[in-house]
N, C-alpha and C positions, 0 to 999 in steps of 0.2 A: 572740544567743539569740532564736529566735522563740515567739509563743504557743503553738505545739504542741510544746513540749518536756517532756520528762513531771515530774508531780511529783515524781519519785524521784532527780530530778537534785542529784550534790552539789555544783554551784555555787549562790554563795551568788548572793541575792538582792539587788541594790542597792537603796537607799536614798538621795535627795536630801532635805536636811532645807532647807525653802524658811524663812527667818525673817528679820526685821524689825521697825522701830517700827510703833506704830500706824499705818493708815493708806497706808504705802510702796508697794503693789502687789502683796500677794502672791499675791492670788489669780486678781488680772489674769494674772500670769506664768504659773499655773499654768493657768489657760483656754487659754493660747498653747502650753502643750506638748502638754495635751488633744490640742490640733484639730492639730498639729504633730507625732506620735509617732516617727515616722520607725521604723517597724515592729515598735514596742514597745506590747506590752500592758500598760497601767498601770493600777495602784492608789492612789488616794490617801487622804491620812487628814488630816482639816479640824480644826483646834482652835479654836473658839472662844471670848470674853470674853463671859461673860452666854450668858442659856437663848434667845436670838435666833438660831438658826439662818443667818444670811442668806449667810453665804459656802459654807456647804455647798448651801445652796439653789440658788447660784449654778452653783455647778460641777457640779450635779444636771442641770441645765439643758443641760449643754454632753456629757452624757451620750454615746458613739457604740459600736459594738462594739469600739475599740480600748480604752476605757475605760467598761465601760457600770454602770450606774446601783448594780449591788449590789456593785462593785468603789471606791465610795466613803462612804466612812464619815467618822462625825463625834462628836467627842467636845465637847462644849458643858457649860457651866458652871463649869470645873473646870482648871486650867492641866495639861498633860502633863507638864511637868518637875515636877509634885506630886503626881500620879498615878497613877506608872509603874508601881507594881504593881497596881494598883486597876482602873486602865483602860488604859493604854495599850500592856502586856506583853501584854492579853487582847483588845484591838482589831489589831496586828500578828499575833499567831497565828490570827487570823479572816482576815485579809490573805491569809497564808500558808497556810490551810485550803482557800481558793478552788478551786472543779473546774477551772476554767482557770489555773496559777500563773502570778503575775504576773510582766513579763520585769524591771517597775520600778516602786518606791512614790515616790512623793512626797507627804512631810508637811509640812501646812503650820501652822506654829505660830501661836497668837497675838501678838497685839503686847506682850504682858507677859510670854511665855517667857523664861528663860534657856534657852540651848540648851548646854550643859554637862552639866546632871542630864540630860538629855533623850540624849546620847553615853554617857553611863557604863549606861544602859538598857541600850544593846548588849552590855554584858559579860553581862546575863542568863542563866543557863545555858540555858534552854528554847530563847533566838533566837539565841547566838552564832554556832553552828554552821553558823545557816542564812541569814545576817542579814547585813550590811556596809553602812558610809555609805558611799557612795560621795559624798558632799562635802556640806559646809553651805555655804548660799548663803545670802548677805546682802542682802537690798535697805535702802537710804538714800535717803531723798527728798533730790533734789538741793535744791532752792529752799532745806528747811530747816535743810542741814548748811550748805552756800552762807552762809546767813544767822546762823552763828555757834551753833546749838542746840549743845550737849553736847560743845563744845569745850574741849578740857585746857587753850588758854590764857588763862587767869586776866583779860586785857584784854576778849578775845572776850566771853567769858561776862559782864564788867560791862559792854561795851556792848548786851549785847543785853539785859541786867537793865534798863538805861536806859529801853528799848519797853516790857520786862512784866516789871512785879516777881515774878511768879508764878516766873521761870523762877533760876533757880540752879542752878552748879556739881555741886551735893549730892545733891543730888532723885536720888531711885530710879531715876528717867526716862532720866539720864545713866549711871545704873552700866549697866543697864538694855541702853542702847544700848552700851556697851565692851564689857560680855559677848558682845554678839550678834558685834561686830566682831572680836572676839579669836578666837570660836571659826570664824571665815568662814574657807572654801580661796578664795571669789570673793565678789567686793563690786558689789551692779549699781547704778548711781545713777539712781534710778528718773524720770519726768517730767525728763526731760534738755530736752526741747523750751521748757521753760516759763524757764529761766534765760538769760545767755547765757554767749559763752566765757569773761568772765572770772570770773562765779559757779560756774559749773562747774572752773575751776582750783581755786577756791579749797574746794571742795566736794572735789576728789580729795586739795586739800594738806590738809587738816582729816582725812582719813580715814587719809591716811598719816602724820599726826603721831599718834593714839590705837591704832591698831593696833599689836600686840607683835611683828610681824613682817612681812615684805614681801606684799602681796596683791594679784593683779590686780584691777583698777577698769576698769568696761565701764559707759559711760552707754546708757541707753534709754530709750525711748519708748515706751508704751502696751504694756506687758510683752510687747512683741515683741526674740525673740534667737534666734539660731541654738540650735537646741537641742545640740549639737553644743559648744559654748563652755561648756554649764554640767552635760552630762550624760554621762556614764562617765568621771570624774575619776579615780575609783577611788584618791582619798585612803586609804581606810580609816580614816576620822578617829578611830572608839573607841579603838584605837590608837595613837594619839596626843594624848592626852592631855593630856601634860606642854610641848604646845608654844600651847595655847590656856587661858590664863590667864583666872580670874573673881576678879570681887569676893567671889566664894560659896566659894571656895578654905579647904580645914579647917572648914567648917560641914556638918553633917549635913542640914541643910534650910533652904529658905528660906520665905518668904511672901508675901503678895500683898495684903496690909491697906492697903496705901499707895492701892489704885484699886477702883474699886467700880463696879458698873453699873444700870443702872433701864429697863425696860421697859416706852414709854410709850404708850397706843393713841389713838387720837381716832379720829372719824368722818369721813368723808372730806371733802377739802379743795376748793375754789373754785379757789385760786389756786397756784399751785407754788411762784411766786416769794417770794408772800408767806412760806409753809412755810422757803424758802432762807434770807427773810432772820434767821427767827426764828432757826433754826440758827446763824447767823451772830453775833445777839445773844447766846445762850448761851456762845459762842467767848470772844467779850470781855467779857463781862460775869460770867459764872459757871466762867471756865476747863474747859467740854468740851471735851475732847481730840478726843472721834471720835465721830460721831453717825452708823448708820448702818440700814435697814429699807426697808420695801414702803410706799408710798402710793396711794390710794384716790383719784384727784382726779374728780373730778363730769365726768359726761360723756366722759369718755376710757375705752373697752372694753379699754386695754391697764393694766397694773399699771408704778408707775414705782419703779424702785430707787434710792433716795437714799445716799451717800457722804460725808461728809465730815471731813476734816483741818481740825480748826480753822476756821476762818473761810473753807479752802477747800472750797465743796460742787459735786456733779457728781450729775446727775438722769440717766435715762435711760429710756425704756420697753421694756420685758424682755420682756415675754408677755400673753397675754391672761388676765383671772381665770378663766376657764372657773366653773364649779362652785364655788369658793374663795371665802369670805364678801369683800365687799370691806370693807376696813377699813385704817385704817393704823396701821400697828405701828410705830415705831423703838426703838433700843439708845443711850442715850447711856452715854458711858464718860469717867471723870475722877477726878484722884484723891480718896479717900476722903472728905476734907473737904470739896469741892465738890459732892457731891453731894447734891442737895435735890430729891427728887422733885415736890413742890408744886408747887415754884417754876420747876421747869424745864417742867412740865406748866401752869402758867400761860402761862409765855411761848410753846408752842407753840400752847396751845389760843385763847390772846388774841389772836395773831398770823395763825391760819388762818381760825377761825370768824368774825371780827367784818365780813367781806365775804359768808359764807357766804347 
């Protein structure tokens, strides 16, 4: 199907639903089909944790006429498998409104989706008709399934308790990540490069011991993949249903009390590194899961976009501020009990300023 195919066409429209933990890569992935279309007009729709914009921002950026700028939308604050009727029924028929119809959506959930409730959407009467997944794609950081995170067996998970007691079997984090896995037609194991081959075996045998049924495993690197491998599956996944098992299974809803977020500003920073390592201090010491926004550093005309998983961060400089106040913004994200705005705005602000 090319872009000039008329709105009035009754093929339905596919749908990739991009999901993962925090952090995994999705929206690296989705940069890479951006600029990769292979002569498909795409839509995408960004879900973010917290009112910080930065991965629609992101892909705002990578903007071209095969995917241009009012063709991506973003829903922030608010998880879409809890807002299907509120926002996200009424953001895909804006999708589908488009004067150019799109040949393909790709949504990209947050790291605290289930993507279950976010499937049974498609039975909607208004988008059935015109609508289909054409597959969920799962990304997993290799490093930290490799390393035993939200492994079913019982040894795994007490040796990795042994490193950080934070982490347990139980935790929402693990249901969390089987939902995501249960509902995958493909499973990408993200940062492949960073392990080697025997963490990466043990990263594909972890995923094929938790998964409810057989699923290709494709590692990669720096969300580059033949687009080709993960688009026009043509699963029809709402459809099937009954073969992608959640914990949310006979519950009317779920919730998201367990993780919370804080948006923290400061005034621009001297040092980057020092910034990194404050990041780093909040990983271990206040269990952030994922800290990530724009910084301001002194001297530099370019804005640098910060990332990080845990204790691992990655900087980059993205654009120039042009016009744009400089300032730096980040989003930390953790679960609910760890979150101390103060405190965490201590360690940032002590850790940048005191060289400034």
């Amino acid at each position: 199907m090319s872009a000039s195919t008329p709105a009035t066409t009754l093929e339905k429209i596919p749908v990739t639903i991009v999901t993962g933990f925090l952090g995994a890569g999705k929206t690296t992935l989705i940069r890479h089909l951006m600029t990769n279309p292979q002569g498909r007009r795409l839509a995408v729709l960004v879900n973010e944790f917290g009112t910080l914009g930065v991965d629609g921002d992101i892909l705002k950026s990578c903007a071209d006429e095969n995917c241009p700028e009012e063709n991506i939308l973003e829903l922030a604050n608010g998880c879409i498998c809890c807002t299907v009727a509120d926002d996200f029924i009424p953001t895909v028929e804006r999708l589908m409104a488009l004067p150019q119809r799109p040949d393909h959506i790709l949504i990209e959930t947050s790291g605290l989706a289930l993507p279950k409730p976010l499937l049974k959407a498609f039975e909607w009467p208004g988008i059935r008709s015109r609508i289909t997944v054409d597959g969920v794609v799962t990304l997993a950081d290799a490093e930290a399934v490799a390393d035993g995170r939200f492994a079913p067996d019982p040894a795994a998970v007490e040796a990795q308790r042994l490193a950080d007691d934070s982490l347990d079997h139980d935790t929402p984090l693990a249901e969390v990540f089987e939902d995501q896995l249960a509902c995958a037609d493909i499973v990408l194991l993200t940062k492949a490069d960073l392990v080697d081959a025997e963490k990466l075996a043990r990263a594909r045998a972890a995923i094929t011991e938790i998964a409810p049924r057989p699923l290709p495993i494709v590692a990669m690197n720096d969300g580059v993949i033949d687009p080709q491998v993960i688009l026009g599956l043509e699963a029809a996944a709402e459809d099937d249903l009954a073969a992608r098992p959640s914990h949310h299974d006979g519950h009317d809803d779920h919730e998201h009390e367990d993780f919370d977020s804080v948006v923290i500003d400061l005034p621009e920073i001297a040092d980057p590194e020092e910034l990194a390592e404050a990041v780093r201090i909040l990983a271990r010491e206040q269990q952030i899961l994922r800290v990530k926004g724009y910084v301001a550093v002194a001297g530099k005309p370019m804005r640098m976009l910060l990332q990080a998983v845990g204790e691992r961060v990655r900087t980059q400089y993205d654009r120039p501020w042009g016009a744009a106040p400089r300032m730096t913004r980040l989003v930390a994200i953790a679960e609910h009990d760890h979150i101390d705005p103060v405190a965490i705005r201590a360690v940032l602000a002590g850790r940048t300023t005191q060289k400034a």
